[in-house]
Each structure stands twice: as structure tokens, then as C-alpha cells.
C-alpha positions in Angstrom: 0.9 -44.8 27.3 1.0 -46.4 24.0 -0.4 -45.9 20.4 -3.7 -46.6 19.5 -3.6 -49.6 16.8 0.0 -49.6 15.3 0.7 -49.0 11.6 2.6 -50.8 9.3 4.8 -50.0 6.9 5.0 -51.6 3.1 7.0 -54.4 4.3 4.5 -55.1 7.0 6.8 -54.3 10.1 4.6 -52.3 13.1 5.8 -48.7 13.0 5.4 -48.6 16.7 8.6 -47.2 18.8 7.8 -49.9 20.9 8.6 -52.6 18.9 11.7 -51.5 17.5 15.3 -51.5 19.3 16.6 -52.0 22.9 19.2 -49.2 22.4 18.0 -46.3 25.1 17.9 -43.2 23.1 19.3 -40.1 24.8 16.9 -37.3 26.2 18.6 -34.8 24.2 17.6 -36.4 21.2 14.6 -37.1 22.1 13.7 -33.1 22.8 15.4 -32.7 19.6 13.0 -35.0 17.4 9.9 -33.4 19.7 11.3 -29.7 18.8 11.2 -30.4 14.9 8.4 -32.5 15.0 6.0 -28.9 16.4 8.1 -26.4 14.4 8.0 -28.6 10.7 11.4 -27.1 10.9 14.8 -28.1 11.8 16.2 -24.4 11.9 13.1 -22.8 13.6 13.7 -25.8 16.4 17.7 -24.8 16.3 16.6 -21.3 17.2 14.1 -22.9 19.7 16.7 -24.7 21.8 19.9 -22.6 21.3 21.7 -25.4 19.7 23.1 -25.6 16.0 21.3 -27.1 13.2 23.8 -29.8 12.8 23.7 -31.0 16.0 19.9 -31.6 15.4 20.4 -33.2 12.4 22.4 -35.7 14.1 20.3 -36.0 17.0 17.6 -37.1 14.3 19.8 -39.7 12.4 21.0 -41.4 15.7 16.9 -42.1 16.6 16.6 -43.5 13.1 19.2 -45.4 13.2 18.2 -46.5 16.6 14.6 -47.2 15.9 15.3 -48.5 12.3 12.5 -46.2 11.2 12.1 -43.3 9.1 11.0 -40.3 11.3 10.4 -37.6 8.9 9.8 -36.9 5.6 11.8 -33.6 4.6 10.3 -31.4 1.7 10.1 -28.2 0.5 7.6 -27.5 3.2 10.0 -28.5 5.8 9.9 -32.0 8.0 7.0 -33.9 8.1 6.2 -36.8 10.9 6.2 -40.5 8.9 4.1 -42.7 10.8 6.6 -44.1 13.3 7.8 -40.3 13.6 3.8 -39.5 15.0 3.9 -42.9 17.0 7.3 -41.8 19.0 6.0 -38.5 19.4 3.0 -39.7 21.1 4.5 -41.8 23.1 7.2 -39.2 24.5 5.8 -35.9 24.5 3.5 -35.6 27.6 6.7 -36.9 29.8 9.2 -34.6 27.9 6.8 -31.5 28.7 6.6 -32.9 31.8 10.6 -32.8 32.6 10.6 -29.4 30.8 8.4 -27.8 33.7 9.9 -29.5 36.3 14.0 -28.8 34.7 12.7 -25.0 34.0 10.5 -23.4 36.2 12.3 -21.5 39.0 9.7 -22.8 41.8 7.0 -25.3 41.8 3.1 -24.7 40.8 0.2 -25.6 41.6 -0.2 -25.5 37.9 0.1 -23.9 34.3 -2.2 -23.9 31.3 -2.4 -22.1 28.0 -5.4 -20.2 26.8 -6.0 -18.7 23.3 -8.9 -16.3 22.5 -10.3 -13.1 20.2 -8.4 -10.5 22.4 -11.6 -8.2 22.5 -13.5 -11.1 24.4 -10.0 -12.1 26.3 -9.5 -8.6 28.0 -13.2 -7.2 28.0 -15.2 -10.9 29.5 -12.6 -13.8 30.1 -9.8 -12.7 32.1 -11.8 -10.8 34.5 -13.7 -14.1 35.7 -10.8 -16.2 36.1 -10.3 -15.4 39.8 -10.5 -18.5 41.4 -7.6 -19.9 39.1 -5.2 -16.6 40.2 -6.0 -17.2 43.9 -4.9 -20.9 43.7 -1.8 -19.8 42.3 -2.5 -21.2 38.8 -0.4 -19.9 36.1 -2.1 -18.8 32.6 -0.2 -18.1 29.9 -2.6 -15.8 27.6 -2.2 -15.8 23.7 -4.8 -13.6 21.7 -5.5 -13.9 18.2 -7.8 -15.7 15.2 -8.9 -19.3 14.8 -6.5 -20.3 12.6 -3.4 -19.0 14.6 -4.5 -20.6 17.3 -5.2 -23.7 16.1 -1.8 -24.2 15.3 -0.5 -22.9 19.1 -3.0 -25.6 19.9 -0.9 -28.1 17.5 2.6 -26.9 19.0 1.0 -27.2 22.5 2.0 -23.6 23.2 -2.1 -23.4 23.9 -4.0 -25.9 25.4 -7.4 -24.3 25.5 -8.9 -21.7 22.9 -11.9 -19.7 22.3 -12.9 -20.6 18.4 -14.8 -18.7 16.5 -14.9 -20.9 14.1 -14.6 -24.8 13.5 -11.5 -25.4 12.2 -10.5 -28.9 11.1 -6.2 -30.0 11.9 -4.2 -31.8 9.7 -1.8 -33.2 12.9 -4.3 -33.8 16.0 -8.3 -34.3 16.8 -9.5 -31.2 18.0 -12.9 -31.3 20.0 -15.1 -27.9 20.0 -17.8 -27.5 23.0 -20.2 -24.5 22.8 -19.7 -22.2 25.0 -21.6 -18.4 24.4 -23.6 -17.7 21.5 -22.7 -13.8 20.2 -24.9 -11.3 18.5 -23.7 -8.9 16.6 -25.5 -5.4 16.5 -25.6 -2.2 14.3 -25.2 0.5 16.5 -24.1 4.3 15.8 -24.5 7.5 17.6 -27.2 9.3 18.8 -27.1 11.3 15.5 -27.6 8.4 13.3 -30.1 6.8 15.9 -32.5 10.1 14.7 -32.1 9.5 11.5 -33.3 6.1 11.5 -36.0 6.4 13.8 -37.4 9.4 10.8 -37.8 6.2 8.7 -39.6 3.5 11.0 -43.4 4.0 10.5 -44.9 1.6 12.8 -48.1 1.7 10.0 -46.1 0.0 7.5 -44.9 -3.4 7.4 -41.1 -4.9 8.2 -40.5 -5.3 4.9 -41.2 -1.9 4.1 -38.9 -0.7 7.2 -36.6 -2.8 6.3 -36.4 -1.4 2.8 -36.6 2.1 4.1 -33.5 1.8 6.2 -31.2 -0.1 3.9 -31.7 3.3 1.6 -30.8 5.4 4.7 -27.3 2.8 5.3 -26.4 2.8 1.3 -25.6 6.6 2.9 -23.7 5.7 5.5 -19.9 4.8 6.7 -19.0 1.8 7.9 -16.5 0.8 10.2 -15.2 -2.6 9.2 -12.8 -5.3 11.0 -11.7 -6.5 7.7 -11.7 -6.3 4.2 -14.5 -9.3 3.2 -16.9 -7.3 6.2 -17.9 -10.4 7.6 -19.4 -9.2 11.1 -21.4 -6.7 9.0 -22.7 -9.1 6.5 -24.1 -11.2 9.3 -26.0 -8.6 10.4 -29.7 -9.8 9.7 -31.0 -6.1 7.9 -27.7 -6.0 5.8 -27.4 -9.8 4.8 -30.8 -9.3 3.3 -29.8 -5.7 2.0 -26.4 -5.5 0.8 -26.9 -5.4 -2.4 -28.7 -1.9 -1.7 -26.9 -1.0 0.8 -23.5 -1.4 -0.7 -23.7 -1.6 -4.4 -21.0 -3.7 -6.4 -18.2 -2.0 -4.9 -18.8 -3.5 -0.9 -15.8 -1.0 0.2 -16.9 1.9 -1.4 -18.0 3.5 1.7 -15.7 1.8 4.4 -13.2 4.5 5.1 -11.8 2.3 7.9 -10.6 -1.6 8.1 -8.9 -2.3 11.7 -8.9 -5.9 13.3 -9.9 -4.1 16.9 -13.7 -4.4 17.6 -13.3 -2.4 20.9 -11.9 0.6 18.0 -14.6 0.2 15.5 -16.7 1.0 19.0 -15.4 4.1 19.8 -15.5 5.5 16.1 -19.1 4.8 15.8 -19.1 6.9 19.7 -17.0 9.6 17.9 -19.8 10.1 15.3 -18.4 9.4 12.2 -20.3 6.8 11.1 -22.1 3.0 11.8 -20.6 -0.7 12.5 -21.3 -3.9 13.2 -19.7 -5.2 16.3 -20.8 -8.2 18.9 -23.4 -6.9 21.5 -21.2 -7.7 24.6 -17.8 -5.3 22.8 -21.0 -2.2 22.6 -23.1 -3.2 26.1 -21.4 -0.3 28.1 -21.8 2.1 25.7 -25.7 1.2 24.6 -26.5 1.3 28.6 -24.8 4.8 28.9 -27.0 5.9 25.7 -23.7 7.1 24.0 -24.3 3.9 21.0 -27.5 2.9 20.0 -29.4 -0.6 18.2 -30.5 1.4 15.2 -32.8 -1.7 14.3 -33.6 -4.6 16.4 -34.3 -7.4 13.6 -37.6 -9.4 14.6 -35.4 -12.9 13.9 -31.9 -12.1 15.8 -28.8 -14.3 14.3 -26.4 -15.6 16.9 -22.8 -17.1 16.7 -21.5 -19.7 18.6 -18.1 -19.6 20.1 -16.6 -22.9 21.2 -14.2 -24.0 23.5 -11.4 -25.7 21.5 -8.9 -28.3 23.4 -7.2 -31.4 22.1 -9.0 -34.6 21.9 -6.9 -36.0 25.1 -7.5 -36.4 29.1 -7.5 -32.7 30.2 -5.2 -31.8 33.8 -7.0 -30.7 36.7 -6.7 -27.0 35.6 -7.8 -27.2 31.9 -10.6 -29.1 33.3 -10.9 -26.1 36.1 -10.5 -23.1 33.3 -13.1 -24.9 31.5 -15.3 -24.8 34.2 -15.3 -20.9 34.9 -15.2 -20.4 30.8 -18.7 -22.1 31.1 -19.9 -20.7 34.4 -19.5 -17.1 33.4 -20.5 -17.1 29.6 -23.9 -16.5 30.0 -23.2 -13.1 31.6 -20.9 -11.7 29.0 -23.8 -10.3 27.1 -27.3 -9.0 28.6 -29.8 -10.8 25.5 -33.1 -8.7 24.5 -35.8 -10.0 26.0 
């Protein structure tokens, strides 16, 4: 357990804990600096451990003293790790999680891990195939929500495995992205709007023409959005090529609805009053039980890859293990057109 290739300060000593006093620092101090080290935040890590700000505060100056290092920088964006501040914390924070398991838990596991996702995909595709984790008596601790707020529950360690979206680059660890399931996202509505469409399809004509055809139809239409930029319905192959037409200069002007929830945007468009754009495995159900339908099936389909996120560090047996049935059952979570 060491660092990788010590730093050095300006006068040239290594900032390596290592290197630096024979004193043994206390635990509690050492939970203390690890505490403010993931919360940036001396008061946010006193609320954290039930124990008064000053009493951190101290617990930090006796490591600096000890070590003879500066451990953070403190700003107006709270405490950030100096170099020998990310060296200690390297060096002590898989044993202190470690201890924390074993002093806290009420009986022994087999094993714990924390996993991150878009809650549609969570509850709808992931949790259902993690079977062989509950049977061996592995503990998950589920947080749902966006990239970027996981990311940083990936940072605190309060996650150690995500679904991503998105690529998202960390200022305080390597984070390393595997693909895992490749999305597509499909306009569907109800059997009313299905009619209407079909009306304009003339198999004599060319795409293009279709095309054109049905982005008049759509400029018509309300959309059911999951947020305010309509990024699921501008990836949408007929719209990204369309919008313009389809939505003018004001893109909101028809979207009488914005709500982060794709399985709601799915049961609006069922209710009838109006279109959306939502990922094909959220509609599957409802497009096999005819009440959504594709209302165009673009000749090139656009997919999105979703990766597994984890930190750039030897994974336990049961990362490793949720891993495994992430990538065993992702190519079932959506039936692809053939």
C-alpha cells in the first residue's frame, strides 16, 4: 500500500506520509482527516460523525503537526487535499473503510457494494437480474440519479459502481467507463397518433419526402419532455434532422410537460395526450401490448452507450461479481428491430 511516485514540495522534501514522522497518529484523527477530505467540508464531516467542528479542527492540526505537512488548503470552496493530504488519504482509506464495516455492522457479510444508476433503468432492468448477489447474502446499497451526482458518490465512495450515461471526467480520482448496453430511444404515441402518421407515409415517395411529410404532422404535436434542453427528443434521428420544422425558434412552445421520470412521460403518451421520446426498453411493454406505437422507424437507428463507471482500483470479489451479471443481462433489457 503505498503511493505511486511521491511528490515533492518547493523545498524538495517527498510529500509522502511515509516519509515523514514516527509519532503514531490516533485513529480518531485519522477518520477525522478522511471525513473532511470526501465532504470538502469541515462542518458537513462534523454533522457526518456527530462530533463538533472544533474537535475536527484539532484532530487536523495534530496530523499536521505530526506529519510536518500541510493537509489542506481551506478556501472559499471549502478544504482542499494538498499533495501530502491526497498521499495520506490514499494510503489510509481502504483500511479505515475497512474498520468502519467491521466496528458498524451489527453481523458479519458476505459482502456490501454500492451501485448508482438512472432509476428508470435501476427499477425497470437492473435490480430485477441481480438474484444471485441477494441469494449469497450480498448487501447493495442502491442510489438513483444523473451522471454527475453520481460521480461524486463515486468520489465520496458512497458508490462504488454506477451506470453512466455519460463520460464524465473527476477532478479527485481516475474513473474507468466499460460499455455496457447501447439504448435507443423511440418516438412512440398512441394509437390515435399512430393513424395519423401512417395517413402521411406513401411508400411511392422517397424517405426524404416521408420524412418531410411527418416533421409537418409533429410541428402539430405535444411533446412530453424529461427536461428543459429536450435532449432524448433531439437525439431522435427524424427530429435531429427536423427540428427546426418541427419546433420553430421557440423549442418549448409545444411541451406542456417537463418531468425527470421516463417511465411518466410513458404513460402520458398511453393516456393520449400527446408524443415523446423515451429509450426503447422504458416503452417495450407497452409497444408489445399495442397500447404505444414506433410512429417512424428511421432507416439509420442512433444508439447510446451506457457504461459501467467504477474507480480506477482493484475491484472486491462482489464489484467484480455485480459487474458480471450488469454485463450478462444487458443484452436482454431491450428486444432490437431486426
Amino acid at each position: 500500500m503505498g503511493v505511486t511516485g511521491p511528490t515533492h514540495t518547493r523545498d524538495g522534501a517527498p510529500d509522502d506520509p511515509k516519509t515523514m514522522t514516527n509519532q503514531r497518529p490516533k485513529l480518531a484523527h485519522l477518520r477525522s482527516f478522511l471525513y473532511v477530505a470526501r465532504a470538502h467540508s469541515i462542518s458537513r464531516a462534523s454533522t457526518s460523525l456527530g462530533i463538533s467542528q472544533p474537535t475536527i479542527t484539532e484532530h487536523i492540526q495534530k496530523l499536521e503537526e505530526g506529519y510536518g505537512r500541510k493537509l489542506f488548503d481551506r478556501g472559499p470552496n471549502g478544504a482542499a487535499l494538498t499533495a501530502a493530504g491526497e498521499a495520506l488519504r490514499r494510503m489510509v482509506e481502504p483500511h479505515l473503510d475497512q474498520l468502519d464495516s467491521l466496528t458498524f455492522d451489527e453481523k458479519p457479510m458476505q459482502g456490501y457494494v454500492g451501485l448508482g444508476g438512472p432509476p428508470d433503468l435501476l427499477s425497470l432492468r437492473v435490480l430485477p437480474t441481480l438474484k444471485p448477489l441477494y441469494e449469497k447474502g450480498i448487501f447493495i446499497r442502491v442510489r438513483p440519479g444523473v451522471a454527475a451526482d453520481l460521480l461524486e458518490h463515486l468520489e465520496n465512495r458512497t458508490v462504488d459502481v454506477f451506470i453512466a450515461t455519460a463520460r464524465l471526467t473527476s477532478r479527485l480520482l481516475e474513473v474507468r467507463y466499460e460499455p455496457l448496453f447501447e439504448e435507443e430511444y423511440v418516438l412512440v404515441g398512441d394509437a390515435r397518433w399512430r393513424a395519423r402518421i401512417d395517413k402521411q407515409l406513401d411508400p411511392r415517395e422517397s424517405t426524404q419526402e416521408n420524412e418531410r411529410r411527418l416533421a409537418e404532422v409533429l410541428a402539430c404535436a405535444r411533446f412530453f419532455a424529461f427536461d428543459g434542453e429536450l435532449p432524448l427528443i433531439r437525439d431522435h434521428p427524424l427530429i435531429l434532422k427536423h427540428f427546426g420544422t418541427i419546433f420553430g425558434s421557440d423549442k418549448l412552445r409545444q411541451v406542456p410537460l417537463i418531468m425527470p421520470d421516463l417511465r411518466a412521460l410513458r404513460d402520458v403518451a398511453i393516456a393520449g395526450a400527446g408524443v415523446t421520446v423515451i429509450p426503447r426498453y422504458i416503452a417495450q411493454d407497452a409497444l408489445e401490448r399495442g397500447e404505444l406505437f414506433e410512429l417512424y422507424q428511421p432507416p439509420n437507428r442512433k444508439y447510446n452507450t451506457l457504461y459501467i463507471a467504477h474507480r480506477a482500483e482493484p475491484l472486491t470479489p462482489v464489484q467484480r461479481r455485480l459487474m458480471e451479471c450488469l454485463q450478462e443481462s444487458a443484452g436482454e433489457w431491450e428486444d432490437k428491430p431486426a
